[in-house]
C-alpha positions in Angstrom: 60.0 -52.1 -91.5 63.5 -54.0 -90.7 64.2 -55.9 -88.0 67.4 -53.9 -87.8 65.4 -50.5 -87.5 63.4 -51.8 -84.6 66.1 -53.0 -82.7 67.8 -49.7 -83.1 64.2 -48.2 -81.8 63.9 -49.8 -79.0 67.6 -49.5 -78.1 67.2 -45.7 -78.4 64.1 -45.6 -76.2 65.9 -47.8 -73.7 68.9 -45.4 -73.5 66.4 -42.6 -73.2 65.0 -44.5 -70.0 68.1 -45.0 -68.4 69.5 -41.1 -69.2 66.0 -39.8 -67.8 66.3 -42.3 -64.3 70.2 -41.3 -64.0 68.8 -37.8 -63.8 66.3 -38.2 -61.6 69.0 -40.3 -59.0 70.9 -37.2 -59.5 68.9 -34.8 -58.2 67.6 -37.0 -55.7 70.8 -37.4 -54.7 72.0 -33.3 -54.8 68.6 -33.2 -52.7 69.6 -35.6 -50.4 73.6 -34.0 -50.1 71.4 -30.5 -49.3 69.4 -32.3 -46.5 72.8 -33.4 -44.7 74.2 -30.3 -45.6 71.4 -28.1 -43.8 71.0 -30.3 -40.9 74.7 -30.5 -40.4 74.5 -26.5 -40.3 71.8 -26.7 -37.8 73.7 -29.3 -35.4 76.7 -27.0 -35.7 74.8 -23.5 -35.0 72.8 -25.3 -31.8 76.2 -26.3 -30.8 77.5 -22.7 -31.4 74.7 -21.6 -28.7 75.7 -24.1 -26.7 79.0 -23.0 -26.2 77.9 -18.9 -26.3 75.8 -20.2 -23.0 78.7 -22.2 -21.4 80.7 -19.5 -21.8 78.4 -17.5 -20.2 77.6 -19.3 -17.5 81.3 -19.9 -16.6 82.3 -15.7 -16.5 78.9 -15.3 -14.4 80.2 -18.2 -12.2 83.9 -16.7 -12.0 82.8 -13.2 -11.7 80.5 -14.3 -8.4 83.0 -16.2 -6.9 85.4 -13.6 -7.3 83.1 -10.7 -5.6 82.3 -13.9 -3.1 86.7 -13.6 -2.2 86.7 -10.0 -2.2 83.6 -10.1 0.3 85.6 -12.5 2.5 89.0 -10.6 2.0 87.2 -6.9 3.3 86.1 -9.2 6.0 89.2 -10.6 7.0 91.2 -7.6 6.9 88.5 -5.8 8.7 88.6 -8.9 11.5 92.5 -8.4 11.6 92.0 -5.1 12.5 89.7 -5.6 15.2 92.6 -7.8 16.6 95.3 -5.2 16.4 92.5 -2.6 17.8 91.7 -5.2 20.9 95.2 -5.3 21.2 96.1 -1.7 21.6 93.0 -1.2 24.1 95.1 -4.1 26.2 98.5 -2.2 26.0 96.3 1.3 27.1 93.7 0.2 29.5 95.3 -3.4 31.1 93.4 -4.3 34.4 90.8 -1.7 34.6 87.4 -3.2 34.6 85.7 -1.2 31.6 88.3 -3.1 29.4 85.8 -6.1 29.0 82.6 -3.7 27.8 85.0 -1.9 25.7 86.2 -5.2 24.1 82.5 -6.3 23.5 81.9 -2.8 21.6 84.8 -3.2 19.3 83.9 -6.1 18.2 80.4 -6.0 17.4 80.9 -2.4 16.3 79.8 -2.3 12.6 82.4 0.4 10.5 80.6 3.2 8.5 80.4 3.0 4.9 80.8 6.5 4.6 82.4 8.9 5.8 81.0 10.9 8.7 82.0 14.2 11.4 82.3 13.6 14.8 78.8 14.3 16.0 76.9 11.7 13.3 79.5 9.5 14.1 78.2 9.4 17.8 74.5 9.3 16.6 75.0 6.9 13.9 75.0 3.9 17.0 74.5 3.6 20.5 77.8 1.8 21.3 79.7 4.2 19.9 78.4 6.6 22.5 78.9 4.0 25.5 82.3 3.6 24.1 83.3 7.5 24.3 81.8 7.9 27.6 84.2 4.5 28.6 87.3 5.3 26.7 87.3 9.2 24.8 90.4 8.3 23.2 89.2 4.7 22.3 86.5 6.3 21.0 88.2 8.9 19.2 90.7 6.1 17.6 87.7 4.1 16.9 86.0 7.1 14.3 89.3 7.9 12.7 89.5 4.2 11.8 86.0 4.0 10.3 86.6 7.2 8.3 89.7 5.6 7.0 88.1 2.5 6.1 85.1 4.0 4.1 87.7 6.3 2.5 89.4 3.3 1.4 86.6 1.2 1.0 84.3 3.4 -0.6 86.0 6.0 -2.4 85.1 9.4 -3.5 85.5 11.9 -6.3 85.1 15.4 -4.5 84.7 16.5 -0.7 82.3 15.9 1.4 78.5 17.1 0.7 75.3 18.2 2.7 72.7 16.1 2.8 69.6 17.6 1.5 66.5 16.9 -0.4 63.5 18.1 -2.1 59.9 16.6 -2.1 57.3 16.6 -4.8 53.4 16.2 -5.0 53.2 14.5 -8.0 50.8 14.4 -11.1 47.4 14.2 -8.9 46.5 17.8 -7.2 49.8 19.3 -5.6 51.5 19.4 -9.3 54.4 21.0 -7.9 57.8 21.4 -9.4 60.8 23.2 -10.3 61.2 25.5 -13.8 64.9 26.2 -14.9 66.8 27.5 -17.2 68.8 24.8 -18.2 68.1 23.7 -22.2 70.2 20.5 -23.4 70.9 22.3 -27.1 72.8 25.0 -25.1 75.8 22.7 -23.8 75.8 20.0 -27.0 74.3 17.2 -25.1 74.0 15.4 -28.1 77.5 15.1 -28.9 77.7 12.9 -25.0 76.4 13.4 -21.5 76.1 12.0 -18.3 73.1 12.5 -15.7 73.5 11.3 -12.1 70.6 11.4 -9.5 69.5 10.4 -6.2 65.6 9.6 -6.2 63.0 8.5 -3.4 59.9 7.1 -4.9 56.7 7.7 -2.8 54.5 6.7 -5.5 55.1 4.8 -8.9 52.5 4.6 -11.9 52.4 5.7 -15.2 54.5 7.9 -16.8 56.4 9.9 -13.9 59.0 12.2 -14.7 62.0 12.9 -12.3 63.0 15.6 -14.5 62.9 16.1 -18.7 62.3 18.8 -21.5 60.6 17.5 -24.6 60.4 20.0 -27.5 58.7 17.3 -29.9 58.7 13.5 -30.6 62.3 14.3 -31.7 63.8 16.6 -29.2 63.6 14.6 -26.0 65.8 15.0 -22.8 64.0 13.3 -19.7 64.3 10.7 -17.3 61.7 8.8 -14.7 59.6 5.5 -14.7 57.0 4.7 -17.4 55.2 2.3 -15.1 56.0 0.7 -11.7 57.4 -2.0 -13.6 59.2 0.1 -16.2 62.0 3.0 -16.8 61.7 5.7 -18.8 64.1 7.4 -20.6 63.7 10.2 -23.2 66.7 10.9 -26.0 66.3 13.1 -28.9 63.7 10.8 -31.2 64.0 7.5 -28.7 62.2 6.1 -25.7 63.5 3.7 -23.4 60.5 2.3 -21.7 62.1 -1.4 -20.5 60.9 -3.4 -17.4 62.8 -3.9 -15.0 62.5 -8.1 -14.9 63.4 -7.4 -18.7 66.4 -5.8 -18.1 67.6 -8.3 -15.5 67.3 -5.7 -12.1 64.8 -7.6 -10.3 66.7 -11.1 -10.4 70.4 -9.1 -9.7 71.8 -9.9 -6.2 72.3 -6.6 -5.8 69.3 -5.0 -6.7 66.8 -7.3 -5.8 65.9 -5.9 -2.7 64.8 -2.4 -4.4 62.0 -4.0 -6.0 58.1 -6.1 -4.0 56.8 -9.4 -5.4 54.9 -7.5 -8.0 58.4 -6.8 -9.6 57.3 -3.4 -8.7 60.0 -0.4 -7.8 59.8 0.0 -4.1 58.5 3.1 -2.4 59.9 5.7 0.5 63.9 4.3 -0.2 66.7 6.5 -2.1 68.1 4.7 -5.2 70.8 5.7 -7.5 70.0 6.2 -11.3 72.6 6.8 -13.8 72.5 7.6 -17.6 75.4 8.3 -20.2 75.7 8.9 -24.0 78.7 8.6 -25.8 81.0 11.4 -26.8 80.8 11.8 -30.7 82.5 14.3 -32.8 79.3 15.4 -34.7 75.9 13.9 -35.4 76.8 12.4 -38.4 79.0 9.6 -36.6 75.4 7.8 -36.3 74.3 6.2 -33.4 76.4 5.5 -30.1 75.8 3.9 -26.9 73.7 4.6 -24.2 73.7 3.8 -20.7 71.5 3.3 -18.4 72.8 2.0 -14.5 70.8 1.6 -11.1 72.9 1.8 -7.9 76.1 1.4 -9.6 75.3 -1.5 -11.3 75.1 -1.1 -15.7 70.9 -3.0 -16.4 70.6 -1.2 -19.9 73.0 -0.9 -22.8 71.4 0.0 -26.7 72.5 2.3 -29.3 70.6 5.7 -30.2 71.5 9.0 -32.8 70.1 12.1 -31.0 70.2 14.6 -33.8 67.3 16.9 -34.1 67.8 20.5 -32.0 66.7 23.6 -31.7 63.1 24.8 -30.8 61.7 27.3 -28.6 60.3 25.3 -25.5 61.9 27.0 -22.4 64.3 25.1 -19.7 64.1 21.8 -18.1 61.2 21.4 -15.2 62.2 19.5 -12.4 59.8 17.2 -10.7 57.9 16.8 -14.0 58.5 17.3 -17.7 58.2 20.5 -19.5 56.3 19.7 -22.9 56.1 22.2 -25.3 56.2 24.7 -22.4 53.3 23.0 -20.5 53.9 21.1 -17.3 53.4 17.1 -17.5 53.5 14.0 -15.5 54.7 15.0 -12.7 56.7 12.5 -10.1 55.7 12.1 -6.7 59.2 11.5 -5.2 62.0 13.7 -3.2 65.4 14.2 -5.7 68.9 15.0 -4.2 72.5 15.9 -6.1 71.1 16.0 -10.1 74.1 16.4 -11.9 73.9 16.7 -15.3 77.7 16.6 -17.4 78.6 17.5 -21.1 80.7 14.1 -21.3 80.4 10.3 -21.2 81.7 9.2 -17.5 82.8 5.6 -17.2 80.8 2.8 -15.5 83.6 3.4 -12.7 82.8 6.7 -12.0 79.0 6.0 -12.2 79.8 2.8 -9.2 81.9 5.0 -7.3 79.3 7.8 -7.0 76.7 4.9 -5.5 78.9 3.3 -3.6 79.9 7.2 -1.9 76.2 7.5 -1.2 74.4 10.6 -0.6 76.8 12.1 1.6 79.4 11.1 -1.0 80.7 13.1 -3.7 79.9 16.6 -4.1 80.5 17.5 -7.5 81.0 21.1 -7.7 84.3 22.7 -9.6 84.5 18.9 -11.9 85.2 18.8 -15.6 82.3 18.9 -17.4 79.8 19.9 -15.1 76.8 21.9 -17.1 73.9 21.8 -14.3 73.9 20.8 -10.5 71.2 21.1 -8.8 72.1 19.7 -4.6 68.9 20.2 -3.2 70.7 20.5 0.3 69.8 24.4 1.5 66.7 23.6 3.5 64.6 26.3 3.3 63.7 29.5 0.6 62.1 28.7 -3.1 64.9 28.6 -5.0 67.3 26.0 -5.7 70.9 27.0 -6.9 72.4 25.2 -9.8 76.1 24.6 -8.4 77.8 24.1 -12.2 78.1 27.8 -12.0 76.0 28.0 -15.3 72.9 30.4 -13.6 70.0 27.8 -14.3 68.6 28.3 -10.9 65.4 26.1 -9.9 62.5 27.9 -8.8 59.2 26.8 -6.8 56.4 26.3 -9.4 53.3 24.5 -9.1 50.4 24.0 -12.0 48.3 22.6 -9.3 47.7 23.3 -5.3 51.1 22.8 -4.0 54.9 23.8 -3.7 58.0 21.7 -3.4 58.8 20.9 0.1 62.1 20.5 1.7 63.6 17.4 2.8 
């Protein structure tokens, strides 16, 4: 063998060596590039959420500090007019020695939220009793003012309503409750709706229905609590069953109070609950939003396609849930003004219907209305639905006991 053919051997075997290590440094070196590459992704998404939270934080921080200056602007204007009010009892009154008591009762006198007649007015405080037997007029001034304010303050959608109320035993025993008519297929419910009532829990457990129809697992239209922690909320195929802590109502300033220690729903107290689905054409838009609120205030948001109707189940029970014609999980609680609409109402609508109270809006004669049920006639075992639709309530008990009126 020549020395030449060695040479050229070896030299072949060397170039082999380096081709195969400039490889390898490649791909360590593509490997190394993809390491950087990732970790700069991961630096840059962690930043991302850093500036999502910041941002966050910052419209949480201006929308409290601007409720914080509308707080202190109602309050100001309603100290100004206390001023002009002291004033005018001055120009009336002058040296006459009431004008001092009188003075002291304006200004600790509290306005209304709401408005009230004459008579409630009166018994809604002591000084404004003292006042009329000081000063009628004053007095008189005095109620037209508050009415003004909580008209202006407050706002409503419809005249004035009766307060009224009606009791029920619950699951355990009494087992009474309402049957109606009223079937959710009948006015296209599907297709958008809004429910609005005024509930007082007087016991909360598992699975208590204010009011609902379920036909089967698809074909569900109730509302209630699924624990004392929980809501429950039955549409078409879907179940709402969130906690409240989950849903942020037991940490909101202005829903704290509603709920103990245990993060439990309070008992013997009326709260406002609030639920709309989207208006959709047809049921082949797909899912829309529903919404769930709590004295005004929006604490569940997620998107749902009710589609499945049909079925023979009868009307909607009240108190409890009709399933499959049988009655079920009955709520221990009083219910006033369900009003149940064929239309999505805005989160404005929903605020100004808490923030009327009780004695707010009465909704008889609006757009929309399918089923209204007021609860205020006080006596008798039938409850009138006010939509003008004919899907009375009537007295019904699977147990021992009857609704009572509140």
């Amino acid at each position: 063998m020549s020395l030449e053919y060695i040479i050229r051997s070896r030299q072949r075997k060397l170039e082999r060596k380096w081709r195969l290590q400039e490889e390898q440094e490649a791909r360590e070196e593509e490997e190394r590039l993809a390491r950087l590459e990732e970790e700069a992704k991961r630096r840059e998404e962690a930043a991302h959420r850093k500036r999502i939270l910041l941002e966050q934080q910052e419209s949480e921080r201006l929308r409290q500090a601007r409720m914080l200056k509308e707080q202190e602007a109602a309050a100001q204007k309603w100290e100004n007019q206390c001023d002009i009010l002291v004033s005018q009892i001055k120009e009336h009154i002058q040296k006459d020695k009431k004008l001092e008591e009188i003075r002291l009762i304006v200004h600790r006198h509290e306005p209304s939220l709401q408005e009230l007649d004459w008579n409630n007015w009166l018994l809604s405080d002591p000084l404004n009793q003292r006042l009329a037997e000081l000063d009628l007029e004053m007095a008189i001034e005095l109620f037209k003012r508050d009415n003004l304010l909580a008209k202006r303050r407050r706002g409503t959608r419809g005249k004035k309503s009766v307060i009224g109320a009606l009791a029920f035993g619950g699951a355990e025993g009494n087992r009474s409750y309402l049957t109606t008519d009223f079937n959710p297929d009948d006015f296209n419910l599907n297709l958008g709706f809004t429910v609005s009532y005024w509930v007082r829990p007087d016991e909360v457990g598992d699975l208590m229905f204010a009011f609902g129809r379920r036909h089967n697992s698809n074909q569900r239209f109730a509302y209630g609590i699924n624990t004392a922690k929980a809501i429950y909320a039955g549409v078409g195929s879907n179940r709402i069953r969130t906690n409240w802590t989950a849903m942020g109502a037991t940490t909101n300033p202005q829903l704290a109070a509603l709920f103990d220690g245990e993060n439990q729903l309070k008992t013997g107290r009326f709260v406002h609950f609030a639920a709309t689905y989207a208006d959709r054409a047809s049921t082949s838009e797909g899912q829309v939003a529903h919404k769930i609120y709590l004295n005004g205030v929006l604490i569940k948001e997620n998107n749902l396609n009710w589609s499945a109707t049909g079925g023979g189940t009868g009307g909607m029970f009240i108190g409890a849930r009709n399933n499959v014609g049988d009655y079920n999980q009955g709520w221990k609680c009083a219910l006033s003004h369900l009003a149940i609409f064929d239309k999505e109402q805005s989160s404005t609508y929903i605020e100004d219907i808490y923030n009327a109270g009780r004695t707010g809006t009465d909704f008889t004669g609006q757009s929309g209305l399918v089923g209204y049920w007021k609860f205020n006639k006080g006596s008798g075992t039938t409850i009138i639905d006010h939509s003008g639709n004919g899907n009375d309530g009537t007295f019904a008990t699977d147990g021992t006991g009857l609704p009572t009126w509140v």
